[in-house]
N, CA, C and O of each residue as an XYZ file, in Angstrom:
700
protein
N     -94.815    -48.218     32.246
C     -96.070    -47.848     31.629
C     -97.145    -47.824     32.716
O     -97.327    -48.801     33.442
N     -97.864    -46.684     32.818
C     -98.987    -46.624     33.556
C    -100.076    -48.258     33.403
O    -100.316    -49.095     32.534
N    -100.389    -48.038     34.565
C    -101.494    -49.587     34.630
C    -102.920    -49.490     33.191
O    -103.431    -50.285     32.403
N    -103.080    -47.797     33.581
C    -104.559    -47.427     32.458
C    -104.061    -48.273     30.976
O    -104.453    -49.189     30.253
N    -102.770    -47.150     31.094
C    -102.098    -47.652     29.570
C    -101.970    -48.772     29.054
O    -102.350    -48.961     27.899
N    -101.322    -49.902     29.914
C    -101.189    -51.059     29.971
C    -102.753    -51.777     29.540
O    -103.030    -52.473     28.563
N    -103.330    -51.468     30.292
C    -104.775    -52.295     30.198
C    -105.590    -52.038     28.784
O    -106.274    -52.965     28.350
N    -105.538    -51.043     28.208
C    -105.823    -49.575     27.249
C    -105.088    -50.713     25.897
O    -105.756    -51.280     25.033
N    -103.971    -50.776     26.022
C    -103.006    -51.450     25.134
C    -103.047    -52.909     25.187
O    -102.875    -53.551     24.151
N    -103.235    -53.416     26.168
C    -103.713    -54.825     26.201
C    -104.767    -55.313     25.659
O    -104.728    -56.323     24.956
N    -105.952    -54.592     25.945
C    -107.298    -54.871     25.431
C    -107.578    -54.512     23.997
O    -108.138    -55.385     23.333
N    -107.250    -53.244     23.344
C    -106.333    -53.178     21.830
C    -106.152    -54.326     21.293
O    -106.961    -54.952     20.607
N    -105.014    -54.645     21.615
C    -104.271    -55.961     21.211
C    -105.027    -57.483     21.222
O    -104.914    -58.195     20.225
N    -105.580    -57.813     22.060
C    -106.049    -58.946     22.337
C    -107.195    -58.767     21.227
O    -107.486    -59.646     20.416
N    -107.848    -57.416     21.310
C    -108.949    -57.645     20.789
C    -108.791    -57.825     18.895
O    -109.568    -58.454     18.176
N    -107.690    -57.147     18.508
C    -107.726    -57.018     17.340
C    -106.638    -58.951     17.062
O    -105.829    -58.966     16.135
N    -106.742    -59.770     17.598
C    -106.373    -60.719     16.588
C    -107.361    -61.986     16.542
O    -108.105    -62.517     17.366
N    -107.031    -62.220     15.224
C    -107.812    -62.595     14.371
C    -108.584    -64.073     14.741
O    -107.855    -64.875     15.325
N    -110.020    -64.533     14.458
C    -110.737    -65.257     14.954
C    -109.683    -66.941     14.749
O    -109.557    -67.780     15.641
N    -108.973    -67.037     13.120
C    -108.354    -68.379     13.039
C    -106.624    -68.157     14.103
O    -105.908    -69.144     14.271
N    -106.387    -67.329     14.451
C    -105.623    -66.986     15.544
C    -105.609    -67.198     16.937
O    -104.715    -67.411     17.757
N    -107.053    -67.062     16.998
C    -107.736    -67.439     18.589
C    -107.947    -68.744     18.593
O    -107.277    -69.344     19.433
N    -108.516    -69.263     18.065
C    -108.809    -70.568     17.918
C    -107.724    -71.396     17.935
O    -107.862    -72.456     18.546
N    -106.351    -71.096     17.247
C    -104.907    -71.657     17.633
C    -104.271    -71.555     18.752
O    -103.810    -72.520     19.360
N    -104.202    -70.460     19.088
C    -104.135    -69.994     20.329
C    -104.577    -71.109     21.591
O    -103.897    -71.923     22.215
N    -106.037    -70.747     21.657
C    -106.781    -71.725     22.604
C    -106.669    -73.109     22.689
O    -106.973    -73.876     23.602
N    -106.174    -73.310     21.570
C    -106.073    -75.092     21.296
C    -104.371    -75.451     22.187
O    -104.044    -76.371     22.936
N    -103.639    -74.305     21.688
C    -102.450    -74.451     22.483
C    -102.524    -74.222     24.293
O    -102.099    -75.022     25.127
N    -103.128    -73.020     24.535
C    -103.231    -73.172     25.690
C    -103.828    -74.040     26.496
O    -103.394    -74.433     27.579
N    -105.041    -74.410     25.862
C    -105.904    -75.705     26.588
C    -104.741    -77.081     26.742
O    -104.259    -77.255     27.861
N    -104.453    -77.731     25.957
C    -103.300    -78.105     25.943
C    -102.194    -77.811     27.287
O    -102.145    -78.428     28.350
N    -101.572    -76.958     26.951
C    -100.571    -76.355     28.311
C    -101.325    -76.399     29.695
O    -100.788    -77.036     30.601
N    -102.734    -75.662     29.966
C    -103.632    -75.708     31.211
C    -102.849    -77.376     31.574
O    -101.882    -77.746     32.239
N    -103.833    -78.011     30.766
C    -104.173    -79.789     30.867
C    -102.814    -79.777     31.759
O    -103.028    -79.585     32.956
N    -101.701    -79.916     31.455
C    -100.529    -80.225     31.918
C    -100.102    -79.557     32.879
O     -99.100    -79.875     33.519
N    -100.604    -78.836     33.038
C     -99.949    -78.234     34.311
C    -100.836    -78.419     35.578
O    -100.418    -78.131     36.700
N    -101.806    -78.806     35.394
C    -102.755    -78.864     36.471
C    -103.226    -80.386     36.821
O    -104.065    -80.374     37.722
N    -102.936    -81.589     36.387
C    -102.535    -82.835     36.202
C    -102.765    -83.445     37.499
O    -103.632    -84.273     37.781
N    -101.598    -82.772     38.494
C    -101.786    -83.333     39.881
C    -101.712    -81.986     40.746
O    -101.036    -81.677     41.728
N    -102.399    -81.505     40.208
C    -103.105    -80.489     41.492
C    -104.119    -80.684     41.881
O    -105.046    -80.804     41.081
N    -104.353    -80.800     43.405
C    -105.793    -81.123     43.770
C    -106.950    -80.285     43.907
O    -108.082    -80.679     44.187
N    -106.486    -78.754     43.625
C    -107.859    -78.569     43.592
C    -107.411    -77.047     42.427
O    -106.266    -76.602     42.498
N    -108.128    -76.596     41.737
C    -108.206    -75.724     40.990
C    -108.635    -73.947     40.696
O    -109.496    -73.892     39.819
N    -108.405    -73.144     40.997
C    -109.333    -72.166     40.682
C    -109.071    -71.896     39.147
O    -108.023    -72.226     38.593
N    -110.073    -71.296     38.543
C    -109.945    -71.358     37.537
C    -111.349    -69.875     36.787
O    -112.554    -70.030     36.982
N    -110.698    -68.436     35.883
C    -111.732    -67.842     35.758
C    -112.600    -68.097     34.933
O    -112.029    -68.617     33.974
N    -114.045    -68.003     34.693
C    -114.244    -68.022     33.096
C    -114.620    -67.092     32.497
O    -115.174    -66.049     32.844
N    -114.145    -67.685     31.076
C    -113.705    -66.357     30.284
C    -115.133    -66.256     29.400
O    -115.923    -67.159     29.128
N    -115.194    -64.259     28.910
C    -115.957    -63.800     28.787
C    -114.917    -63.036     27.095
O    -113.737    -63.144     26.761
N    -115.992    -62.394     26.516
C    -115.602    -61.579     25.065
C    -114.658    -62.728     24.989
O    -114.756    -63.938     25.195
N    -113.437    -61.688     24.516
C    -112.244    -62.049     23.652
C    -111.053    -62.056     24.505
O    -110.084    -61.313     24.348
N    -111.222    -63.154     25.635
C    -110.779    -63.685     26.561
C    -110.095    -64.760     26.442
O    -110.964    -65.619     26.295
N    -109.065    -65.284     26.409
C    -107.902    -66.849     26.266
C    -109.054    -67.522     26.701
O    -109.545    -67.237     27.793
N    -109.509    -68.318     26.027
C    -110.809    -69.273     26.584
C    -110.696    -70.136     27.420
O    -109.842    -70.975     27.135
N    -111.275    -70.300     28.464
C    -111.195    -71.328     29.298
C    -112.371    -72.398     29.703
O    -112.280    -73.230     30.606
N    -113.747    -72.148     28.645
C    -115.020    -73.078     28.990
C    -114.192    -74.551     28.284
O    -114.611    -75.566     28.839
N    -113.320    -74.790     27.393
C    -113.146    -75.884     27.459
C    -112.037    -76.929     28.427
O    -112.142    -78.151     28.532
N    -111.067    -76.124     29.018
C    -110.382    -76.046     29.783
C    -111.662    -76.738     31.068
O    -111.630    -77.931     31.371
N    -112.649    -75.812     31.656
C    -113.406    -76.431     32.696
C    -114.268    -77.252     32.196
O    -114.963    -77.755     33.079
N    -114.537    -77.627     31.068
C    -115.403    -78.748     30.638
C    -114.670    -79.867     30.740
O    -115.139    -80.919     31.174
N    -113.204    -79.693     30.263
C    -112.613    -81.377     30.635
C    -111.949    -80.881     32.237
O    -111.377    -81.920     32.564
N    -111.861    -80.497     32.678
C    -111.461    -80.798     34.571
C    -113.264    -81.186     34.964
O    -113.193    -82.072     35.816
N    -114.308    -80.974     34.770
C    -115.282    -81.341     35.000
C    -115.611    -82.851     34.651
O    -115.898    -83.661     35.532
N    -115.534    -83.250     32.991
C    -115.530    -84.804     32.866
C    -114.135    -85.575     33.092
O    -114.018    -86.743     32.722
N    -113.359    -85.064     33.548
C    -111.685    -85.874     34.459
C    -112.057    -85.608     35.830
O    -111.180    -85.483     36.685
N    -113.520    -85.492     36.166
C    -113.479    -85.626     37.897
C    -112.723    -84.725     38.525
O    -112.962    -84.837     39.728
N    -111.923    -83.877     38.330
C    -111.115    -82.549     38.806
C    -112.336    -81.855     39.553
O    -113.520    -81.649     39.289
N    -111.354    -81.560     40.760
C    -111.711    -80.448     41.619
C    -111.132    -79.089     41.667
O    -110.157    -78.617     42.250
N    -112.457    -78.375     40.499
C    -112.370    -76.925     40.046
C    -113.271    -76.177     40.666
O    -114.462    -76.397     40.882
N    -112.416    -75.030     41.007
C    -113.529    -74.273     41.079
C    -113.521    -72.812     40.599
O    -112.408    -72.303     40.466
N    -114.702    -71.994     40.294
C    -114.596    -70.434     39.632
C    -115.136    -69.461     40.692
O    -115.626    -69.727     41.789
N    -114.890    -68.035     39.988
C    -114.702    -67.044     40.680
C    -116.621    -66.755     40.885
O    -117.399    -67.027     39.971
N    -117.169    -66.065     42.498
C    -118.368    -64.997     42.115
C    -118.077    -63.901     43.024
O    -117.443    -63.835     44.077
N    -118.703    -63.081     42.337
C    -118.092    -61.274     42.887
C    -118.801    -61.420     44.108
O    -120.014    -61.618     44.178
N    -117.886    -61.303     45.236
C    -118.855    -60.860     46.582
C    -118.319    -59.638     47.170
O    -117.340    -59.629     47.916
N    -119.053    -58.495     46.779
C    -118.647    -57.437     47.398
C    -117.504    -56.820     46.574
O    -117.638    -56.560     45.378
N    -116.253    -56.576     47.342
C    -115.253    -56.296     46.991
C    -113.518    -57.220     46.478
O    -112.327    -56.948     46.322
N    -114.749    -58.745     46.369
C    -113.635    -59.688     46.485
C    -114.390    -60.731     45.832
O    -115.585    -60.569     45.588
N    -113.600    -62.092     45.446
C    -113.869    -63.357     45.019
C    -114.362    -64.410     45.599
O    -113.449    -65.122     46.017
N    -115.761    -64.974     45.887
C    -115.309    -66.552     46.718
C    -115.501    -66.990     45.310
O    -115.876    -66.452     44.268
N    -114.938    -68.652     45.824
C    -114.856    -69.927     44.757
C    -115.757    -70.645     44.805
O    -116.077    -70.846     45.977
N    -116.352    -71.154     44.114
C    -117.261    -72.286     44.416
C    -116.959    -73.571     43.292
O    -116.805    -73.264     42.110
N    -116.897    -74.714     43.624
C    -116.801    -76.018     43.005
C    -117.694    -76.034     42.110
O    -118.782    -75.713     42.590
N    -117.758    -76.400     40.372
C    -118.725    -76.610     39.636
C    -118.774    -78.428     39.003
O    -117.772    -79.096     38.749
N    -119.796    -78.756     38.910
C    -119.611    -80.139     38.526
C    -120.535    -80.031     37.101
O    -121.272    -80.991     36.877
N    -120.529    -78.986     36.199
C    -121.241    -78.863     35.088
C    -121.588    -76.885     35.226
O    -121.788    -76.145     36.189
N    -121.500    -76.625     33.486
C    -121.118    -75.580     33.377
C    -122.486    -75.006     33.033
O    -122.551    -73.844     32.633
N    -123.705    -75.831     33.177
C    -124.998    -75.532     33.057
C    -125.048    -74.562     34.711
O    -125.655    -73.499     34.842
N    -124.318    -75.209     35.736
C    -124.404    -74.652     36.815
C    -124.415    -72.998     36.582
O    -125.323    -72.361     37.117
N    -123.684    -72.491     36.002
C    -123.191    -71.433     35.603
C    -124.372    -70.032     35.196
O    -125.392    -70.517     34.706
N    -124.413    -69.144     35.251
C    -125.341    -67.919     35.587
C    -124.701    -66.375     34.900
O    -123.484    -66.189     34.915
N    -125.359    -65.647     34.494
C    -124.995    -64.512     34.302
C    -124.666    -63.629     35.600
O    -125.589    -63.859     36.381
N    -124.105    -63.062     35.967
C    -123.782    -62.551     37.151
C    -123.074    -61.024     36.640
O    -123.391    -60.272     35.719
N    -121.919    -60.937     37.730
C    -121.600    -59.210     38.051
C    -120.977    -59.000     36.644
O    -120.526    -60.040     36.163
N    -120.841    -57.801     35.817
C    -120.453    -57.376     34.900
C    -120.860    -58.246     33.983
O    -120.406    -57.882     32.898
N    -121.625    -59.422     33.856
C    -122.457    -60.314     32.725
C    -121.364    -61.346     32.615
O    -121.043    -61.914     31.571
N    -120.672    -61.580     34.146
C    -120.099    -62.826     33.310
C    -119.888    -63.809     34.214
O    -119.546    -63.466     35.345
N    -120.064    -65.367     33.873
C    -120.813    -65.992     33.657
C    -120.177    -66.558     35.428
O    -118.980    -66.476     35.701
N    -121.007    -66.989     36.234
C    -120.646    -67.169     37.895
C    -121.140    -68.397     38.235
O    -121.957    -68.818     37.416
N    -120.875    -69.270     39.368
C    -121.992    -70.063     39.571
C    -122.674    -69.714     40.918
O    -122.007    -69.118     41.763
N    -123.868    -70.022     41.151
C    -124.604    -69.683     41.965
C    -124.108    -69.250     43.849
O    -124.342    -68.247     44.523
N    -123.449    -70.392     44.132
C    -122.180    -69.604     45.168
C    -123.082    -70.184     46.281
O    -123.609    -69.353     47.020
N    -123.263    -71.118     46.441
C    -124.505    -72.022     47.352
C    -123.414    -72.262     48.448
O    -122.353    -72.544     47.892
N    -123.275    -72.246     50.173
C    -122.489    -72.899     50.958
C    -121.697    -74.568     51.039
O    -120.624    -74.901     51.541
N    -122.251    -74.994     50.659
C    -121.939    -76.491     50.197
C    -121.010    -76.352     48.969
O    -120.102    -77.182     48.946
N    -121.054    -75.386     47.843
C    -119.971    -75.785     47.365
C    -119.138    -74.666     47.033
O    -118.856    -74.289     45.896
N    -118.655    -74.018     48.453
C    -117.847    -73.093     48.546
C    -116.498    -73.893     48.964
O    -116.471    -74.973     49.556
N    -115.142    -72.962     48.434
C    -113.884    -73.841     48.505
C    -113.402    -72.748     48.937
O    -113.841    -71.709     48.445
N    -112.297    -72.677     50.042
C    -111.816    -71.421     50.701
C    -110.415    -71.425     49.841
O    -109.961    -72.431     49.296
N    -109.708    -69.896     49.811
C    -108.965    -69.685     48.907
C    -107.944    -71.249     49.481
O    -107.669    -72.244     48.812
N    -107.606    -70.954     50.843
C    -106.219    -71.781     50.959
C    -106.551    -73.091     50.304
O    -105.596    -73.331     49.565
N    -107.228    -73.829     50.234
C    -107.646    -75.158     48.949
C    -107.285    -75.303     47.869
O    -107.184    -76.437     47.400
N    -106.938    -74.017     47.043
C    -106.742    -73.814     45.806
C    -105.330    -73.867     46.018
O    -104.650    -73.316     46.883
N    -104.982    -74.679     45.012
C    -103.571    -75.068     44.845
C    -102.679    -74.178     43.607
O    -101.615    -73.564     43.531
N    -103.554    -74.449     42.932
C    -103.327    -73.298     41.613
C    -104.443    -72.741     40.930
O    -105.439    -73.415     40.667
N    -104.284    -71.173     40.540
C    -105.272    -70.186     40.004
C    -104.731    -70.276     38.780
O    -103.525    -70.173     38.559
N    -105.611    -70.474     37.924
C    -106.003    -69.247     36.565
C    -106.296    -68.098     36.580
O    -107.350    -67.963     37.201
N    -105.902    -67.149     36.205
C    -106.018    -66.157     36.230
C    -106.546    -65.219     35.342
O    -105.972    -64.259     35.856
N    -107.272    -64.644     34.285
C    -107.599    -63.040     33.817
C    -106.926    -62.488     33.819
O    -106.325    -62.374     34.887
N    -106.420    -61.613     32.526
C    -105.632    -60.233     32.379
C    -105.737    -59.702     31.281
O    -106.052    -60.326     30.268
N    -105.501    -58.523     31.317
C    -105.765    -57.266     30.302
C    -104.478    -57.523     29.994
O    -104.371    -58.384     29.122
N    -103.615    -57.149     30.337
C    -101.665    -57.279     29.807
C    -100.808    -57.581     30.712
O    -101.373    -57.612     31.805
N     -99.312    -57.906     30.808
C     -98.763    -58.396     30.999
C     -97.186    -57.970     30.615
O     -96.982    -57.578     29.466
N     -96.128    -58.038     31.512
C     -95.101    -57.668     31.016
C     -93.975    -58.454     31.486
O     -94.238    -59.298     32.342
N     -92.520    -58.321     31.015
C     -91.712    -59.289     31.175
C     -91.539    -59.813     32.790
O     -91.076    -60.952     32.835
N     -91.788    -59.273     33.982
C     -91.764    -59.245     34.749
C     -92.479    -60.268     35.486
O     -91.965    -60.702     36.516
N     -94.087    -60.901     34.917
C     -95.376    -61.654     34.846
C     -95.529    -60.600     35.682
O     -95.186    -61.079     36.763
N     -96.012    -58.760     35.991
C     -96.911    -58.157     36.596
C     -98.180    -57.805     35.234
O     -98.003    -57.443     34.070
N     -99.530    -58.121     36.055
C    -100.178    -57.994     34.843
C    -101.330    -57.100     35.022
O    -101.694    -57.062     36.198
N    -101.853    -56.544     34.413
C    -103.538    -55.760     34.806
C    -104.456    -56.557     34.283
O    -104.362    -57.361     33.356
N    -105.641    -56.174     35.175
C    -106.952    -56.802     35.025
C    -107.562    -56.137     34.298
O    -107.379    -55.777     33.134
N    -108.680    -55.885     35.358
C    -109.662    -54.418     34.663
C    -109.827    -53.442     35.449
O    -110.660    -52.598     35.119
N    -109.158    -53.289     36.588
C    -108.834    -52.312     37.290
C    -109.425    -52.511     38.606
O    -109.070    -51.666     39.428
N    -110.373    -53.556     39.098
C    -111.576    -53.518     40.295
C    -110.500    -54.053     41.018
O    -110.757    -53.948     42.217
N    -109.367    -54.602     40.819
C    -108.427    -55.381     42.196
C    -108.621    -56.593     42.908
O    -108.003    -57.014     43.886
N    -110.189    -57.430     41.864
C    -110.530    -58.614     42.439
C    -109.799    -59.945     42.699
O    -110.055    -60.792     43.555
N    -108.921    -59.936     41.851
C    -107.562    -61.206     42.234
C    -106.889    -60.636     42.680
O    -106.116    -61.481     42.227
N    -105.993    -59.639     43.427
C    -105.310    -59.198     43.841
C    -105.325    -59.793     45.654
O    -104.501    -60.197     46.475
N    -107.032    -59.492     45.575
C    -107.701    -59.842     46.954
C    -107.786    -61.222     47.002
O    -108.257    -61.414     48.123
N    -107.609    -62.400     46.436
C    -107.426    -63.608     46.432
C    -106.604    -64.328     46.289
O    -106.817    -65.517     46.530
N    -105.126    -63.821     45.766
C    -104.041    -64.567     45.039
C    -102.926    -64.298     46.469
O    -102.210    -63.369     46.841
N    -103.327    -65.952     47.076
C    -102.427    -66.691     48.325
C    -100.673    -66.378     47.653
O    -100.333    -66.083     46.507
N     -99.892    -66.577     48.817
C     -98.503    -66.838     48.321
C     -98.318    -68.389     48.224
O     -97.440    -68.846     47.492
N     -99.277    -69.337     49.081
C     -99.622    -70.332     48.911
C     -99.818    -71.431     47.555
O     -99.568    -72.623     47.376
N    -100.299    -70.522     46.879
C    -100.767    -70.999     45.656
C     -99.911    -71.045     43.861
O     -99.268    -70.066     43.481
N    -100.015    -71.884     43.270
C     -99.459    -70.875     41.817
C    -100.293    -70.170     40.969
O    -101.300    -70.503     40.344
N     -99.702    -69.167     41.063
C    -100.273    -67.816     40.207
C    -100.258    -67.875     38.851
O     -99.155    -67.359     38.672
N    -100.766    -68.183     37.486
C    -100.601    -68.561     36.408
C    -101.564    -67.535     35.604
O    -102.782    -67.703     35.561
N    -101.005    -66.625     35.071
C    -101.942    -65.478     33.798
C    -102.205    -66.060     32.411
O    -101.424    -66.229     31.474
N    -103.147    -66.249     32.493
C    -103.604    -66.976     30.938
C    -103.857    -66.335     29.708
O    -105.037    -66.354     29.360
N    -102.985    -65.724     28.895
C    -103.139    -64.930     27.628
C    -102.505    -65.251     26.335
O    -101.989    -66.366     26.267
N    -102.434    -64.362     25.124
C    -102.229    -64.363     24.058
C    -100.937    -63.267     24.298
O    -100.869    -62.450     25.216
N     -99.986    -63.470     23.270
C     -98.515    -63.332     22.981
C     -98.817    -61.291     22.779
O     -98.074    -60.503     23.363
N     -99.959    -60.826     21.907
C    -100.146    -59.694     21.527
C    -100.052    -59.040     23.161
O     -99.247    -58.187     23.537
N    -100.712    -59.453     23.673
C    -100.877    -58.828     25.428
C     -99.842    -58.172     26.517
O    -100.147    -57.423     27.444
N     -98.283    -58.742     26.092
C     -97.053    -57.959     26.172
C     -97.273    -56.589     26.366
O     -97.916    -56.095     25.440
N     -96.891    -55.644     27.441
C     -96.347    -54.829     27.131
C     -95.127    -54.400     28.147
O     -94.764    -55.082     29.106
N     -94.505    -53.007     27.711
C     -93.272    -52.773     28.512
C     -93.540    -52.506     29.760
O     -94.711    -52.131     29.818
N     -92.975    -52.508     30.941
C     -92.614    -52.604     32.060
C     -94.084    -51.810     32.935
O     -94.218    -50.611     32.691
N     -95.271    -52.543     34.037
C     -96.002    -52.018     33.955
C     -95.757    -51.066     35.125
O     -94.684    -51.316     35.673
N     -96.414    -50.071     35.659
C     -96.090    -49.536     37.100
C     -96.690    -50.286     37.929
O     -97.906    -50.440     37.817
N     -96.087    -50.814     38.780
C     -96.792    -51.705     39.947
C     -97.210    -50.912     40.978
O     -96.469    -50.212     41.667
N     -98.209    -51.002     41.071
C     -98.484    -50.510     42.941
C     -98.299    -51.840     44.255
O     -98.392    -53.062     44.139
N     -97.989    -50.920     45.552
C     -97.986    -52.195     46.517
C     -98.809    -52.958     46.752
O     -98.516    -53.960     47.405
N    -100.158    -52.737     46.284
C    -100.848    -54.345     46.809
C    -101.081    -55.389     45.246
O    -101.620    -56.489     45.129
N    -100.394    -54.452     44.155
C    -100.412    -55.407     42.885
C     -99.704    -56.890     43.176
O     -98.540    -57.006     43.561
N    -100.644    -58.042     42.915
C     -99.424    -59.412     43.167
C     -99.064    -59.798     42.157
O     -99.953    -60.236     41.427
N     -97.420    -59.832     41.545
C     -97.080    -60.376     40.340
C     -97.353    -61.778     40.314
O     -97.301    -62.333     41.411
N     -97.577    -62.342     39.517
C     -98.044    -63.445     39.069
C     -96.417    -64.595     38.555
O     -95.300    -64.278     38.146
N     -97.063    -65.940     38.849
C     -95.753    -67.007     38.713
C     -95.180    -67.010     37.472
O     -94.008    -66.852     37.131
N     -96.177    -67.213     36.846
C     -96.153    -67.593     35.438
C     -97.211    -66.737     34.528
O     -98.297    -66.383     34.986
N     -96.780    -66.431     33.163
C     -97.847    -66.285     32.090
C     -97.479    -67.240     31.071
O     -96.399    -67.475     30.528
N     -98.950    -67.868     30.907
C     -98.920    -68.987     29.948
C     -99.085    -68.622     28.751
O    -100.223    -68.283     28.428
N     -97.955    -68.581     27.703
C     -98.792    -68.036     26.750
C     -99.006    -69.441     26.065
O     -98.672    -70.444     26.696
N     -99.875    -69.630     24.045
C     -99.649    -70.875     23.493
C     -98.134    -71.498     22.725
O     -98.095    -72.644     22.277
């Protein structure tokens, strides 16, 4: 399946299920995050915007468990990270969603990040997944690191076309 398609069909899907669905959903995945990230020392982690696998509660408890997280801000054509210690930190930014200010002091270079969260439009048996097409994790996702796609079960689809600088991903978490 073409990447458009994929993304086209992903965003479809995600978007059409239902609010007491999401809310189950999220409770499961928050859950799964928690555990998998336990003894990792440091975090990237995106936050989520619309009708996105939620992740503000996900960084609200790595924030009060003292976890060293950090989220994505658009620079240019790519991602830096920056460490948040409260989600007040947090700002409207590129495409309206939500960044933290990106101050030198609490910048974290990719190799730090032990494991990413990730964003995606869809996903297929393979864990290759689409975004939204700009290629911004693509440009950040170490071999170093674990790669983890955070979505809902609807987000499936068949086999996507990969291009060469697409990075398949370790895992997709679903709930």
């Amino acid at each position: 399946m073409k990447k458009s398609q994929a993304r086209a069909a992903g965003l479809i899907a995600r978007s059409a299920v239902s609010h007491s669905t999401r809310r189950s959903y999220d409770a499961a995945l928050l859950t799964k995050m928690k555990a998998l990230s336990r003894n990792e020392p440091c975090i990237g982690c995106y936050v989520s915007m619309k009708d996105e696998a939620d992740t503000l509660a996900y960084l609200s408890w790595c924030i009060s468990s003292g976890r060293n997280v950090a989220v994505p801000k658009v620079e240019g054509s790519t991602l830096g990270f920056y460490r948040i210690s409260s989600l007040e930190e947090l700002q409207s930014g590129a495409f309206g969603v939500l960044e933290p200010e990106g101050n030198a002091d609490s910048h974290i270079p990719l190799e730090a990040i032990s494991l990413m969260f990730v964003p995606l439009s869809s996903f297929d048996e393979t864990n290759q997944r689409t975004g939204y097409g700009k290629g911004y994790y693509d440009s950040v996702l170490l071999p170093s690191m674990k790669k983890i796609g955070i979505a809902y079960p609807e987000q499936q689809v068949p086999g996507i076309e990969a291009d060469p600088w697409d990075i398949p991903l370790d895992q997709i978490l679903l709930p």
